[in-house]
N, C-alpha and C positions, 0 to 999 in steps of 0.2 A: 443842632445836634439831634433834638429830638425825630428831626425828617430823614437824617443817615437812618437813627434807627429803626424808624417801621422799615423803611428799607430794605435793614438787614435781617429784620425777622420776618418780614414778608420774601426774598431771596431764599432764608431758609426753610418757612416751608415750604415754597414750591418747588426748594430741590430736595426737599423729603419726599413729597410727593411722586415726584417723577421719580424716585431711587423706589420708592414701592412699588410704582407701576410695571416700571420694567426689572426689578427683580420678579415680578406674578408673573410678566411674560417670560424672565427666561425659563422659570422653572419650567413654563408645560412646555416652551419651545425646546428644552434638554430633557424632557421626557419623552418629546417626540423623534428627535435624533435619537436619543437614546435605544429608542423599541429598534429603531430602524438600523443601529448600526449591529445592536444583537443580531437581528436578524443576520445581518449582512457578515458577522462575523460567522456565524452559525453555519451559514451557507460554504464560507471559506473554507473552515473547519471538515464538513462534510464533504467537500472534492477533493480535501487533501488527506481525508481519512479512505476515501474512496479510491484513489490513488496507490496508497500505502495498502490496501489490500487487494489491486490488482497485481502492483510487484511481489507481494507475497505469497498468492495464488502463482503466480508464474513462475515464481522460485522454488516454488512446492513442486510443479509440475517439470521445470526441469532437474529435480534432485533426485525425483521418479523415473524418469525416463533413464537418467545416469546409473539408478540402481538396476536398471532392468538391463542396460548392456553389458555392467559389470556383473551381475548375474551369469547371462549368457558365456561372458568372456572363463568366467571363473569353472562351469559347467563344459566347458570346449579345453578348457587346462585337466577340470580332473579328469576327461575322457584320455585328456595326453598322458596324463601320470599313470594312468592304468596302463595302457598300449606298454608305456615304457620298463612298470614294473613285470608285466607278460614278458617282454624282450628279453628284460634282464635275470629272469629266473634262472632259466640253463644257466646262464654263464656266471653265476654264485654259486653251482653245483661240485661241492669240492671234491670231485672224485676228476673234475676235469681239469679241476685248477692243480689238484697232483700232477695232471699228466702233462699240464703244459709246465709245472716246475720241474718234472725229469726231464722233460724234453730241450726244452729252450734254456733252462739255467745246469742242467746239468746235476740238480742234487738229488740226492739218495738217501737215504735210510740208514739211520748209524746199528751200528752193530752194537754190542758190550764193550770192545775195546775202544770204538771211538767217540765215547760221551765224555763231555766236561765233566766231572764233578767238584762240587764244594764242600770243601771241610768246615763246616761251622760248630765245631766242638769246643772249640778256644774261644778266648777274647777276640784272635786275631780268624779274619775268615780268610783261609789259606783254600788259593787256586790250584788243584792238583792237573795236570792234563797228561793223557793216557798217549803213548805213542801211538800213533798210528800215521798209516800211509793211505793218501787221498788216490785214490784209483780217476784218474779224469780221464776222458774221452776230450778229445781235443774240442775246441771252442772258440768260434770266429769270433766271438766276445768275451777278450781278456781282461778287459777293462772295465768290465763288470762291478759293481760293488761288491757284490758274493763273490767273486775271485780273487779282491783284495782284501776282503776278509780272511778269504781260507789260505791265502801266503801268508797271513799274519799268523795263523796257529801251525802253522807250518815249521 
């Protein structure tokens, strides 16, 4: 019994031993990886940061470039809006827009006798309407709103 046990305490310390050994080795062997995978990460880090600010330079520069046609585009619309509000001046001129309502719809000018009036002296607003005769010049358009208007007060 007594030769089990040097033995066994001779077994344990030499695997004490070797457990210190090679835990001293792993520490500076995982200090040495260690430096190197920083590094290594570091490096990764920096191409993919490097990266990320090429496509964001490039997005920049295309978002510039889009401002500058839309610009362009936007300055070729107000040159059109002007041309069109030149165009359209005369013909907002309402001495001509009279003339094309006498002309082409056929209306006139009411006298005294032929205005609507409203009574609103009462509770009730009471529609008075004045006799009168509609003098028309004939009219290849009968069918007119304004001509079924004026049979209606008719």
């Amino acid at each position: 019994m007594e030769n089990l046990r040097e033995l066994k305490v001779n077994s344990m310390t030499t695997s004490i031993r070797r457990v210190r050994v090679k835990s001293k080795r792993k520490v500076k062997i995982n200090f040495e990886t260690l430096k190197y995978n920083m590094m290594f990460i570091n490096v990764i880090f920096s191409v993919v940061l490097f990266f990320i600010l090429i496509a964001g330079y490039s997005e920049m520069v295309h978002i510039s470039s889009n401002n500058l046609v839309m610009q362009s585009k936007l300055d070729a619309l107000e040159v059109d809006q002007n041309s069109l509000k030149n165009i359209a001046a005369p013909l907002q001129n309402k001495k001509r827009i009279e003339a094309i309502a006498k002309s082409r719809l056929d209306m006139i000018y009411p006298n005294k006798d032929n205005i609507v009036k409203v009574d609103s002296m009462g509770s009730d607003k009471k529609l008075v309407l004045s006799d009168f005769d509609l003098k028309r010049k004939s009219n290849s358009n009968t069918n007119s709103i304004l001509s079924i208007i004026t049979n209606i007060f008719r």
